[in-house]
N, C-alpha and C positions, 0 to 999 in steps of 0.2 A: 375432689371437685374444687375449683377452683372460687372464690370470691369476687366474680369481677363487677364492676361495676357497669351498666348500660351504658352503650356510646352516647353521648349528647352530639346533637348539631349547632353548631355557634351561631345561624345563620336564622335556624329556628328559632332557639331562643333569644335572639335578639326581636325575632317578630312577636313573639311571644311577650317580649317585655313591652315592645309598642303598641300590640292591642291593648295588652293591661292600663298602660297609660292612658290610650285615648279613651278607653270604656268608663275608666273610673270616672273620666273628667262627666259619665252622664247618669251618674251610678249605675254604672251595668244594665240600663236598661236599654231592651233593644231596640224600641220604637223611639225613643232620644236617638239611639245610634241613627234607626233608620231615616230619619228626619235629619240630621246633619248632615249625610252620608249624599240625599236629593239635593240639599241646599248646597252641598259643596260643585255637586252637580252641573246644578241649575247656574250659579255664578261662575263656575269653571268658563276655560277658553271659547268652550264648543270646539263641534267638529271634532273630526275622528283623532282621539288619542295615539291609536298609529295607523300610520298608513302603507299600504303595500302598494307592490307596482302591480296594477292589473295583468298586467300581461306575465306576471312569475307567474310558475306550478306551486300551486294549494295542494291542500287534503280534498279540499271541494272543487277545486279547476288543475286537477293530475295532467301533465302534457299527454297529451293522444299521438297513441303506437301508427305508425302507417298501417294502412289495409294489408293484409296477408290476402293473398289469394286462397279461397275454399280448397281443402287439401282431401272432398267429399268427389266419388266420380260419378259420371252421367249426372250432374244436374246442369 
């Protein structure tokens, strides 16, 4: 059996070191967090952070199949 060591992802733990940072800046508390978090909010741009084009297919607006005709007989 071999000794390996678990993959790390760089990407993770790079997020990982930035929550660490910004949490500590409220000592780990979460309701600091959560009150910054509004207030970053509230003073932000506004308006939608991204925008899509309405008219692209979503998960929730899938393009619609043309009608197939009923493949059922005598109705």
């Amino acid at each position: 059996m071999k000794n390996e060591t678990p993959w790390r992802d760089p990407i993770v733990e790079e997020i990982h070191q930035h929550w660490d940072e910004y949490a500590k800046k409220f000592d780990y508390d979460l309701e600091k967090i959560y009150l910054d978090l509004r207030r970053q909010q509230e003073e932000g741009p506004g308006g939608p952070i991204v925008s899509f084009d309405p008219k692209a297919p979503t998960a929730t607006n899938p393009p619609t199949a043309p009608a197939r005709p009923s493949k059922r007989r005598g109705t």
